[in-house]
Backbone bond lengths (Angstrom), bond angles and torsions (degrees), N, CA, C in turn:
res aa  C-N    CA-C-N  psi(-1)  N-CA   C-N-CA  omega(-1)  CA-C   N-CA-C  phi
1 X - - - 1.448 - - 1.530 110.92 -
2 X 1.412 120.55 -18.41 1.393 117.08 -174.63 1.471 111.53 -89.43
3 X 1.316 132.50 4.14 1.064 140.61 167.29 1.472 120.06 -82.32
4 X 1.216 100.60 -35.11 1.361 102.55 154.62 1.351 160.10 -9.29
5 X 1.242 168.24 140.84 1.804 129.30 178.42 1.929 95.74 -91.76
6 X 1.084 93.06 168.60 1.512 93.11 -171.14 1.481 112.54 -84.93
7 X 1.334 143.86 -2.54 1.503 156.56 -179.51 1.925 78.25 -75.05
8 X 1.056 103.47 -76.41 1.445 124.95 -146.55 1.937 84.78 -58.03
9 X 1.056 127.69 -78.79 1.910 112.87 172.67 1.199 100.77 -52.57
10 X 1.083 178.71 -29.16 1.753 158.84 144.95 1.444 103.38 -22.16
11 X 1.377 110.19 -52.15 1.228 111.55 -155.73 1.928 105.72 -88.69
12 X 1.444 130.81 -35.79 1.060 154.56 167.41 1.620 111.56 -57.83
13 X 0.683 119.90 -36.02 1.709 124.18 167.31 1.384 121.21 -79.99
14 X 1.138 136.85 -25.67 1.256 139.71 147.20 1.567 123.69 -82.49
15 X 1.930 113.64 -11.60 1.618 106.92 161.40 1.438 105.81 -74.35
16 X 1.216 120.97 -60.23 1.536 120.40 -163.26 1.677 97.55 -56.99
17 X 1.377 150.78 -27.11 1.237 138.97 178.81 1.731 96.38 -76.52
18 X 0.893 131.73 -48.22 1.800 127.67 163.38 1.771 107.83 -24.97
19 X 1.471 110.28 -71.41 1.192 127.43 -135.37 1.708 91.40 -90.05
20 X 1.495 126.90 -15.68 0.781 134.39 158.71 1.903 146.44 -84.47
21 X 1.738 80.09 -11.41 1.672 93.39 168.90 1.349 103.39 -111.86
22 X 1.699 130.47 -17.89 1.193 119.94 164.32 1.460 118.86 -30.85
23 X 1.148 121.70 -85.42 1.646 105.12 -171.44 0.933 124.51 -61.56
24 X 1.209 138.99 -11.10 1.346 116.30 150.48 1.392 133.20 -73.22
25 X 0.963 104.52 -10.72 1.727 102.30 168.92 1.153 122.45 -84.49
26 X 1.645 108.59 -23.99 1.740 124.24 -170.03 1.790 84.83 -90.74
27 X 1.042 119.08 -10.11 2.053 93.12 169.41 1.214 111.08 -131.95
28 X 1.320 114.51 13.46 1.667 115.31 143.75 1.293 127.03 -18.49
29 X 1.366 150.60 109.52 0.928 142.23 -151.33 1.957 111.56 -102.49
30 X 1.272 106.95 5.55 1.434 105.67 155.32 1.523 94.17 174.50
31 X 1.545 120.12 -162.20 1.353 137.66 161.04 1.523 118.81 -33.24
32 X 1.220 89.50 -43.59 1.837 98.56 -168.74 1.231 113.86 -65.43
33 X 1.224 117.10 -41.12 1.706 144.28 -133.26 1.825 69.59 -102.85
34 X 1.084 123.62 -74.46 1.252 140.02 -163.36 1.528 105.02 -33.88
35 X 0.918 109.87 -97.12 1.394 134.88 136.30 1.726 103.01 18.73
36 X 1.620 111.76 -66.07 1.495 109.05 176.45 1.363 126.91 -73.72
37 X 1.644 84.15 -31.39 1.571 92.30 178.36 1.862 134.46 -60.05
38 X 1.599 84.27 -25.02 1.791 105.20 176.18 1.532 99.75 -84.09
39 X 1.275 126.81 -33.21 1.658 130.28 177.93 2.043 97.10 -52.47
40 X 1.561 92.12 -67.74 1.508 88.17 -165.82 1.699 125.78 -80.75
41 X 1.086 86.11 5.09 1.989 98.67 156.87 1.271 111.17 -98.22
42 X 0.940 127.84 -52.90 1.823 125.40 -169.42 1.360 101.15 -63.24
43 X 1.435 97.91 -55.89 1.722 102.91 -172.71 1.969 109.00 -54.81
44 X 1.495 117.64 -54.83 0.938 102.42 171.44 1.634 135.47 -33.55
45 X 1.512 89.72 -62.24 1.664 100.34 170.73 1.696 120.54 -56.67
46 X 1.315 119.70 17.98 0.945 119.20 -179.67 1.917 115.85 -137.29
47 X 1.712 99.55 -18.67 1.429 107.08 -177.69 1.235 103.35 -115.95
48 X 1.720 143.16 -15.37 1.294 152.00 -164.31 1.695 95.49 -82.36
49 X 1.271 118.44 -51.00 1.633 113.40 -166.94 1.479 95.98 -95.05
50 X 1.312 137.27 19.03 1.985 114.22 147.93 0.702 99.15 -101.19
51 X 1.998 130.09 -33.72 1.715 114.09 -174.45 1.783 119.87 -50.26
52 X 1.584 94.35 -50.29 1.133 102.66 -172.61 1.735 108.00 -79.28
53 X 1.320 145.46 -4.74 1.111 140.49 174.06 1.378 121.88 74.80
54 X 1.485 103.89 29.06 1.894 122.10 161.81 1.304 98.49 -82.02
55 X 1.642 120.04 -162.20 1.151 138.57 -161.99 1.313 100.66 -104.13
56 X 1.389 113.67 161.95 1.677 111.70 171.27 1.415 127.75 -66.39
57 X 1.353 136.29 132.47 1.376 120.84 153.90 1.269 124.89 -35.18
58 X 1.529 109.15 124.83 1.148 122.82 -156.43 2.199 94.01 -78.08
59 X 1.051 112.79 163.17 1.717 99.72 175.30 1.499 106.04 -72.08
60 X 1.815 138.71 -45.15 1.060 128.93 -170.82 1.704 120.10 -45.72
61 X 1.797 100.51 -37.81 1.087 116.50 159.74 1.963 131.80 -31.60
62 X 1.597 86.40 -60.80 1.422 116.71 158.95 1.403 125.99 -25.39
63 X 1.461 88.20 -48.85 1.403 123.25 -153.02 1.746 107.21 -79.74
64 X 1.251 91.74 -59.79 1.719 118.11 177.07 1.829 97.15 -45.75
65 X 1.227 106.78 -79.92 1.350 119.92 171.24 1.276 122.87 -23.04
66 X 1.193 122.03 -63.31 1.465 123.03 166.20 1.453 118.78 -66.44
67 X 1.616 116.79 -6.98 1.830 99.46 -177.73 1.403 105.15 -97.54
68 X 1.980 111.18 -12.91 1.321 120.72 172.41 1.975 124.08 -75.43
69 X 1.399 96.77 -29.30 1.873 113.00 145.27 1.482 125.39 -53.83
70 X 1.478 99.99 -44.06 1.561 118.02 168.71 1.454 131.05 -51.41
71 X 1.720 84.76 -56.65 1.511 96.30 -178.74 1.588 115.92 -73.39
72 X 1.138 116.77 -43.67 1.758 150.46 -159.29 2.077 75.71 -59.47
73 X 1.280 113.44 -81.74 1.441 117.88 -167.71 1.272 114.19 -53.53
74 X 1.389 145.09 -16.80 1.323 160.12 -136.24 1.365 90.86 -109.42
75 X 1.530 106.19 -61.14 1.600 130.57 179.24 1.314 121.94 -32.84
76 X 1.692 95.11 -57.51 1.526 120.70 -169.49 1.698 98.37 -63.50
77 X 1.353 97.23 -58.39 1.642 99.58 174.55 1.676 135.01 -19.08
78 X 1.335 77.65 -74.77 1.780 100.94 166.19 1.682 108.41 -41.32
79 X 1.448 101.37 -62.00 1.336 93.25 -160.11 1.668 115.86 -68.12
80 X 1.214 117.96 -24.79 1.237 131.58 175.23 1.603 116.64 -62.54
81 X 1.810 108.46 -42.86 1.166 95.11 -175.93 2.134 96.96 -83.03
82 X 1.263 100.06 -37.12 1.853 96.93 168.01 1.882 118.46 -28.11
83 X 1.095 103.81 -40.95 1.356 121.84 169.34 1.395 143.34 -60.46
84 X 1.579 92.36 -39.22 1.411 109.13 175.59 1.358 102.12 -96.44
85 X 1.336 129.00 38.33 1.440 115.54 165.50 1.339 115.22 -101.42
């Protein structure tokens, strides 16, 4: 990945945190579930790297993460109301 140009990893480090909280948000099994599921991702990305003594999550990171909560629930949406037709 460090070979990379650096636009292109800026931008790649916050997709794979998307594409990786997507399903879990899209099979969340309601509000609640939902709801926890954004607790124990965000929170991770925020308590996993001082425990262990890496660097902070960067916010784009943040960022990624929450549009993959975003998307994941958005998803579910659709398909649910797709369903009820």
């Amino acid at each position: 990945m460090e070979s990379l140009p650096v636009g292109l990893q800026r931008l790649l480090n916050p997709a794979w945190l998307a594409v990786l909280v997507l399903p879990a948000a899209f099979w969340a099994p309601g509000r609640r579930a939902a709801a926890l599921t954004a607790v124990a991702f965000l929170g991770g990305l925020a308590v996993i790297p001082l425990a262990s003594g890496l660097l902070p999550t960067p916010p784009m990171e943040y960022l990624g993460a929450s549009l993959g909560l975003a998307w994941g629930l958005g998803l579910r949406w659709v398909v649910i109301r797709f369903r009820e037709r």
